[in-house]
N, C-alpha and C positions, 0 to 999 in steps of 0.2 A: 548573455541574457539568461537568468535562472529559468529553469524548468520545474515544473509540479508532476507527481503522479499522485492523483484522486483514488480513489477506490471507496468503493459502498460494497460492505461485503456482511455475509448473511452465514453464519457461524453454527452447524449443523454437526459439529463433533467438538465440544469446547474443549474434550482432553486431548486431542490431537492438537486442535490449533495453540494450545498453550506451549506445543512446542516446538512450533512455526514463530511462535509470538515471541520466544524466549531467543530465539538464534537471530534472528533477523537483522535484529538492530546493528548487529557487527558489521554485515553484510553491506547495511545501506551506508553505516559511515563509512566505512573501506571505498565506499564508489562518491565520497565528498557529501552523501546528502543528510540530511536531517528531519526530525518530524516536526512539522506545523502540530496537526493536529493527529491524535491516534485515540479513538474512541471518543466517549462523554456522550451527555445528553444532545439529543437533535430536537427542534423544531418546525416542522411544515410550514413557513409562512406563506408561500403560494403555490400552491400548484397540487397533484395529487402524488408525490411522489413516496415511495417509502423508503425512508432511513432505518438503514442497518449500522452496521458498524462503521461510521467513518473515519478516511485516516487520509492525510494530507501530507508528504513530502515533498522537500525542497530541494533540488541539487545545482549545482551552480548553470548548469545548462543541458539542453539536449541529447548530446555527447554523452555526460555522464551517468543520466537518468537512462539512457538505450543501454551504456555498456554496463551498468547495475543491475537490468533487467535482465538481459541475456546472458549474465555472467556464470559461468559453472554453478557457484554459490549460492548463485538466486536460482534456478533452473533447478535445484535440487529440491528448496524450499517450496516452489510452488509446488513439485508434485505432492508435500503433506498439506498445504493452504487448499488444493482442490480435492484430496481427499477430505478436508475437516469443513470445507466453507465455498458457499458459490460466493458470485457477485461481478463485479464490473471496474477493469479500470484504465483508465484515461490518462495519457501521455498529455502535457498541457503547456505551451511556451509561453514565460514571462514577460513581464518588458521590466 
C-alpha cells in the first residue's frame, strides 16, 4: 500500500534551503520514492488555511517512507531544511 509524506513548508532562508533542495531528491529516490508534487501555485478552496511551499511524496509504502525519514541521509538534510524553513509534515497511508 503506497505511502505519501505531505509537507507545507514556509521557506525563511531560500539560500540555505537551495541546498536542502538540491541534495534531496537523491536521497528520496534511494528510499524508492518520488514527487507528486514539489511547490507551484496553491489555492484556498476551503477553509482558512495558509499555503506555503507544497511538496507531496510518494513511496511505495510505510516501510519505506519511515526508513527515508530516518535514514542518516535524510537526518543530515533536515538539520539545514530546519535551519532554512519551518513547516509541517505528515506521514500518510495510501490504499
Amino acid at each position: 500500500m503506497p505511502a505519501y509524506l505531505y509537507g507545507n513548508i514556509d521557506i525563511t532562508d531560500p539560500a540555505l534551503y537551495e541546498e536542502y533542495r538540491r541534495e534531496v531528491p537523491a536521497v528520496i529516490a534511494a528510499h524508492g520514492g518520488r514527487y507528486l508534487v514539489r511547490g507551484g501555485a496553491v489555492k484556498v478552496l476551503e477553509g482558512h488555511g495558509v499555503p506555503n511551499r507544497q511538496v507531496i511524496l510518494e513511496f511505495p509504502d510505510m516501510a519505506h517512507l519511515e526508513a527515508f525519514y530516518h535514514s542518516p541521509e535524510y537526518q543530515r538534510l533536515v538539520a539545514i531544511r530546519q535551519r532554512a524553513a519551518s513547516g509541517t509534515l505528515f506521514a500518510i497511508e495510501g490504499y
